[in-house]
N, CA, C and O of each residue as an XYZ file, in Angstrom:
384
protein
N     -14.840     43.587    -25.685
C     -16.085     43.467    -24.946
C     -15.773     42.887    -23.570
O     -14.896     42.041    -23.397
N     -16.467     43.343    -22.691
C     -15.998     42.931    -21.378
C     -17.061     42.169    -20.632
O     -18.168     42.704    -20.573
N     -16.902     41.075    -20.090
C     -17.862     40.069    -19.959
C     -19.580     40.186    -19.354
O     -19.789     40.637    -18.227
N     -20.413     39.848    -20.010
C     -21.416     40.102    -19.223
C     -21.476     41.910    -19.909
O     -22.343     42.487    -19.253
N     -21.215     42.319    -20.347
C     -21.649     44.020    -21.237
C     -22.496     43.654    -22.161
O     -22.262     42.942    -23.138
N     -23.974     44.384    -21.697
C     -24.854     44.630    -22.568
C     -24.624     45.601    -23.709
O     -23.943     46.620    -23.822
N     -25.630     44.761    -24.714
C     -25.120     46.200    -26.270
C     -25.252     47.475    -25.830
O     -24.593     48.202    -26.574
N     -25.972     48.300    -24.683
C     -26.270     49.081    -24.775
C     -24.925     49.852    -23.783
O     -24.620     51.045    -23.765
N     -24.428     48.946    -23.172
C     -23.117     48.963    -22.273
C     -21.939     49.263    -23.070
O     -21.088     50.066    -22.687
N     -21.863     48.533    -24.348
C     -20.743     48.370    -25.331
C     -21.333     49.715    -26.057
O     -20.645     50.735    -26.089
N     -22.031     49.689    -26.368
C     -22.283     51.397    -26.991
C     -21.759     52.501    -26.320
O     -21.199     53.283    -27.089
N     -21.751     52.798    -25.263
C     -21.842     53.478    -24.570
C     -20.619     53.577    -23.764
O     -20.331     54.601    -23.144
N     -19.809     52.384    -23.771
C     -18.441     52.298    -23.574
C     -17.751     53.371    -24.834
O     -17.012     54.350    -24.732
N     -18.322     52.738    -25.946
C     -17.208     52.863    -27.343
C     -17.273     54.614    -27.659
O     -16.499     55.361    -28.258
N     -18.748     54.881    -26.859
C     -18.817     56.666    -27.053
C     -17.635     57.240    -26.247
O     -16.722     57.885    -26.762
N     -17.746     56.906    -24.758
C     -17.130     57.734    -23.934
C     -15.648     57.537    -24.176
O     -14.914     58.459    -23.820
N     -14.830     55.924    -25.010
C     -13.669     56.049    -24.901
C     -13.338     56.910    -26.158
O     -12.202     57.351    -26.337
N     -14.359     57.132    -27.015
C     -14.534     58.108    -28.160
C     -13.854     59.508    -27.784
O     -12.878     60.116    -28.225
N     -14.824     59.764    -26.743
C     -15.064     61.272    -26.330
C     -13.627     61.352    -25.518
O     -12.873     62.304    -25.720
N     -13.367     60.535    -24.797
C     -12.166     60.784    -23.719
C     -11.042     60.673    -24.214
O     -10.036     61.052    -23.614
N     -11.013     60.067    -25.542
C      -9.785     60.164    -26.446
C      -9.426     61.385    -27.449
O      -8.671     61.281    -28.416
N     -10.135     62.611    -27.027
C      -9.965     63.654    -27.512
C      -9.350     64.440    -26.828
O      -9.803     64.742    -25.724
N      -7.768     65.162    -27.439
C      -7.354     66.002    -26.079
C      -7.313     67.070    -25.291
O      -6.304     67.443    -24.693
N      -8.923     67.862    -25.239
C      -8.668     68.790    -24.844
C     -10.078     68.949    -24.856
O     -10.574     68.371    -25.823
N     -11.118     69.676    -23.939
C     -12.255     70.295    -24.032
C     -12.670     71.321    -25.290
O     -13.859     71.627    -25.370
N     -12.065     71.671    -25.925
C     -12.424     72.457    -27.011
C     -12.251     71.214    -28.348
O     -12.863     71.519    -29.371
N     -11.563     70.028    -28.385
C     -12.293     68.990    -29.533
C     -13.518     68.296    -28.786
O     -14.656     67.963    -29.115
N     -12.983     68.253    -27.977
C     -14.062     67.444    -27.003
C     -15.932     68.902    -27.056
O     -17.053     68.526    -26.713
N     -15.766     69.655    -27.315
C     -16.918     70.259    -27.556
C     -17.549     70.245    -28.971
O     -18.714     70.099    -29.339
N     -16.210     70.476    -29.743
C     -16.183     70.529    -31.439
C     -17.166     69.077    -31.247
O     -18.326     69.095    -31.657
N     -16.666     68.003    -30.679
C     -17.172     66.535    -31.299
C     -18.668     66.673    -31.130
O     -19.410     66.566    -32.106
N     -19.260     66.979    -29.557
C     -20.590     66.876    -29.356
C     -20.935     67.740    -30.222
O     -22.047     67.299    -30.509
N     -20.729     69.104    -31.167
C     -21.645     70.084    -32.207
C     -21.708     69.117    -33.422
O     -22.610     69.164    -34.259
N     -20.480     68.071    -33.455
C     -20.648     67.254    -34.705
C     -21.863     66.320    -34.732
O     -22.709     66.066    -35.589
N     -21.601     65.832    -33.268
C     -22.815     64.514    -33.500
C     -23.907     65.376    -33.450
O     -24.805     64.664    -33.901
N     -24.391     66.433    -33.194
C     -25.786     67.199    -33.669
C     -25.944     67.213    -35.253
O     -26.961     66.893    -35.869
N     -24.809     67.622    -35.756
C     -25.159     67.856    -37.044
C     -25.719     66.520    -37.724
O     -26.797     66.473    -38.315
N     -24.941     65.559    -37.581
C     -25.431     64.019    -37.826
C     -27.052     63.286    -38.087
O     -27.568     62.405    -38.775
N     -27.523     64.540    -36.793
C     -29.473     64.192    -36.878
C     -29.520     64.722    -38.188
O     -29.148     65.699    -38.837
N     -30.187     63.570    -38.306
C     -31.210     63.892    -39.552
C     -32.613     65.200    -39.706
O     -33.321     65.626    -38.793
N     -32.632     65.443    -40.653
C     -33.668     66.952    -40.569
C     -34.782     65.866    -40.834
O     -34.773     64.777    -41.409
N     -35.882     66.710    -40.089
C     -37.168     66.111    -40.188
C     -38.153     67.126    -40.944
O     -37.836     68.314    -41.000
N     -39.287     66.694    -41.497
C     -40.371     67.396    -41.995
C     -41.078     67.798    -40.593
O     -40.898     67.348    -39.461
N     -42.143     69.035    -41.186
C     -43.050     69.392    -40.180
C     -43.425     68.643    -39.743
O     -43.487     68.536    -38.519
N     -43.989     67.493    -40.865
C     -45.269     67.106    -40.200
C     -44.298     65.920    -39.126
O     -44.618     65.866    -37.939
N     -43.645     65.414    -39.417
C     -42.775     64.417    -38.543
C     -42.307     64.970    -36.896
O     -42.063     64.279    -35.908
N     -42.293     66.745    -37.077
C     -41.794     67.302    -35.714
C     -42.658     67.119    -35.092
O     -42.537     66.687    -33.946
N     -44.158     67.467    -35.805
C     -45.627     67.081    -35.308
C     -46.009     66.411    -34.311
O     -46.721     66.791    -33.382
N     -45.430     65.159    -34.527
C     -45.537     63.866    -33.800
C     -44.716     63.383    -32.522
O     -44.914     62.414    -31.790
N     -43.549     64.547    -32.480
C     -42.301     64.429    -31.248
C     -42.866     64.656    -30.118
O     -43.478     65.714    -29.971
N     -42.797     63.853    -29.225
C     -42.911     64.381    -27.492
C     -42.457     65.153    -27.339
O     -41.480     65.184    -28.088
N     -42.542     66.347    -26.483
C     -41.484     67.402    -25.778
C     -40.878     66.915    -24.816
O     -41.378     66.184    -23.960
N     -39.525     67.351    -24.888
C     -38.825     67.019    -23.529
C     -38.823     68.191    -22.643
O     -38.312     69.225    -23.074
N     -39.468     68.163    -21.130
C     -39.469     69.675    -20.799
C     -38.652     69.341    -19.399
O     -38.604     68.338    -18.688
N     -38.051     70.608    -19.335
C     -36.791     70.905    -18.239
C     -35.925     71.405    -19.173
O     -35.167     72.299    -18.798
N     -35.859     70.964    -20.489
C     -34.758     71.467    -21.667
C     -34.281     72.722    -21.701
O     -35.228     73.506    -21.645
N     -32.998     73.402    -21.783
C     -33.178     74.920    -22.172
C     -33.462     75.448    -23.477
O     -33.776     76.609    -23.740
N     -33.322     74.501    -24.258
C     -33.999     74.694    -25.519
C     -35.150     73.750    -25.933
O     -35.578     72.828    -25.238
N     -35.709     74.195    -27.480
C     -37.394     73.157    -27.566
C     -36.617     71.821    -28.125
O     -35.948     71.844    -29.158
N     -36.796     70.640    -27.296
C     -36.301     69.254    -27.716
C     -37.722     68.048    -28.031
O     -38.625     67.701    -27.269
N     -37.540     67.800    -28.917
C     -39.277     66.409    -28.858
C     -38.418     65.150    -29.751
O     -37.949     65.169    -30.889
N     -38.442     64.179    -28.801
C     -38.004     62.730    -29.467
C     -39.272     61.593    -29.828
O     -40.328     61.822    -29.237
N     -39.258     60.817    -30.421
C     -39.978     60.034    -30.382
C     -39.706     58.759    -30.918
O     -39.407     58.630    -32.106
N     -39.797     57.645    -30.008
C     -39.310     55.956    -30.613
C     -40.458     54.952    -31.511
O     -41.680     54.813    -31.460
N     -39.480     54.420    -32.249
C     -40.354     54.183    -33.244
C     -40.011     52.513    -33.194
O     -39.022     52.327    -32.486
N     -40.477     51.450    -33.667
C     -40.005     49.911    -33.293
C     -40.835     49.250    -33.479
O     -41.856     49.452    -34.136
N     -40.365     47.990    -32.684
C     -41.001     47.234    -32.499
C     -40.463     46.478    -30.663
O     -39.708     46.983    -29.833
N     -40.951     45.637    -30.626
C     -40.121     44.860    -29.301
C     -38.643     44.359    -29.303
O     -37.938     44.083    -28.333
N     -38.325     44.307    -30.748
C     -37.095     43.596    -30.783
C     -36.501     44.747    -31.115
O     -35.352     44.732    -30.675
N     -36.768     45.832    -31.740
C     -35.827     47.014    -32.254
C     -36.358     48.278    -31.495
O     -37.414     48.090    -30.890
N     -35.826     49.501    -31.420
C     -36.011     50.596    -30.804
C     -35.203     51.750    -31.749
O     -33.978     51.869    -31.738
N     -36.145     52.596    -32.587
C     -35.523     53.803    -33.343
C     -36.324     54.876    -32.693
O     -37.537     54.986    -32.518
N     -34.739     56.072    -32.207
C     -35.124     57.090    -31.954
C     -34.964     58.306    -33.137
O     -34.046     58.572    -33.913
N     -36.381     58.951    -32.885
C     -35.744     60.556    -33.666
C     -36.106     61.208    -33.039
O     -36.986     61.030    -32.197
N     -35.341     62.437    -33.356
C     -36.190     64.050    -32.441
C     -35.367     65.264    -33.434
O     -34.769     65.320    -34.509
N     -35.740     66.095    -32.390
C     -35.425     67.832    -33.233
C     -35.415     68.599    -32.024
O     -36.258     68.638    -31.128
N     -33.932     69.421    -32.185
C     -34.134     70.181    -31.147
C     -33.210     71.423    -31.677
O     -32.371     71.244    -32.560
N     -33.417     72.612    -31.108
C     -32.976     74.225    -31.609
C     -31.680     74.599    -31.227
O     -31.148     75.491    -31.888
N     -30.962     74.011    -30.136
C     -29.868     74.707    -30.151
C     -29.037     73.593    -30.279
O     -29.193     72.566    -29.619
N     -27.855     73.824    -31.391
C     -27.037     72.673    -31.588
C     -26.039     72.226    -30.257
O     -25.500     71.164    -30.567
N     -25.629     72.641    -28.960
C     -25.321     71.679    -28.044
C     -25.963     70.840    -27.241
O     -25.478     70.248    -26.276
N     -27.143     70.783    -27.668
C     -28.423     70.161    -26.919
C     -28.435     68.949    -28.259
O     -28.741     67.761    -28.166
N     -28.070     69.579    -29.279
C     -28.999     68.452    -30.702
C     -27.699     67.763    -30.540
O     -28.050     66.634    -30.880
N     -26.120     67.632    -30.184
C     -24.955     66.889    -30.092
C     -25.015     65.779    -29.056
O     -24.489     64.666    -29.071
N     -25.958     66.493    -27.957
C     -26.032     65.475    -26.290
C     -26.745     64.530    -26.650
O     -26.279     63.397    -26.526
N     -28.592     64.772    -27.410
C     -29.310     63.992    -27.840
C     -28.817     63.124    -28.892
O     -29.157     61.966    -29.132
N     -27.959     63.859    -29.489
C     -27.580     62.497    -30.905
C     -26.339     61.128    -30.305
O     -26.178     60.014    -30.804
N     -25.640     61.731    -29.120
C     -24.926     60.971    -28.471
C     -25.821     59.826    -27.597
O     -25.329     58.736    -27.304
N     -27.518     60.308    -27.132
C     -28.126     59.697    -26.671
C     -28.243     58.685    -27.451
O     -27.725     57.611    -27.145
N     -28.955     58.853    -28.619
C     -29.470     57.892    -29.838
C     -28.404     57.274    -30.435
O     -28.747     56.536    -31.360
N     -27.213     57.324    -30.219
C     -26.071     56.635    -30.434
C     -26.416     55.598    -29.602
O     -26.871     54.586    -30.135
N     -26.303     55.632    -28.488
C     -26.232     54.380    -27.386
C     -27.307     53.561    -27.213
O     -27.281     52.424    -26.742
N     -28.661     54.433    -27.777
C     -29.806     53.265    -27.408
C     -30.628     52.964    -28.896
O     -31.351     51.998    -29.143
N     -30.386     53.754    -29.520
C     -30.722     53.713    -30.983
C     -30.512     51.795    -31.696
O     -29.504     51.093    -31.773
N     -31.597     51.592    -31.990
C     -31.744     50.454    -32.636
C     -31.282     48.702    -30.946
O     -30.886     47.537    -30.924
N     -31.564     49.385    -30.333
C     -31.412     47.846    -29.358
C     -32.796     47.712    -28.840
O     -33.095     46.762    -28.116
């Protein structure tokens, strides 16, 4: 930990030295289709309730769930290199 790094800093460190410790753009792509698979499947009625994210090239809707002291994200989205970026999102801010 490096002084003064917020959790959300140390998250987000531990992804990218994750990602950059892979040698080559083709694991390094394999990894982001993995962390898509990782989301959890949601019910209808749960997609129901997702914001849309729009600018997306595919249909993306997240939605945080908490309190003040905690922060849970979920969402659903259609094309799995989009559902790998978002699950890398919710890696880093998921639960702080």
């Amino acid at each position: 930990m490096h002084e003064g790094e917020t959790p959300i800093g140390i998250a987000c460190r531990k992804l990218l030295e994750e990602f950059l410790g892979l040698p080559d753009w083709i694991d390094r792509y394999q990894f982001v289709l993995e962390q898509g698979r990782r989301l959890p499947s949601l019910s209808m009625a749960c997609r129901r309730r997702l914001k849309r994210v729009y600018g997306c090239s595919s249909l993306v809707g997240i939605r945080g769930e908490g309190d003040a002291d905690r922060l849970r994200l979920v969402g659903a989205v259609e094309c799995p290199i989009d559902a790998g970026l978002l699950a890398m999102v919710f890696r880093i801010y998921d639960e702080q």
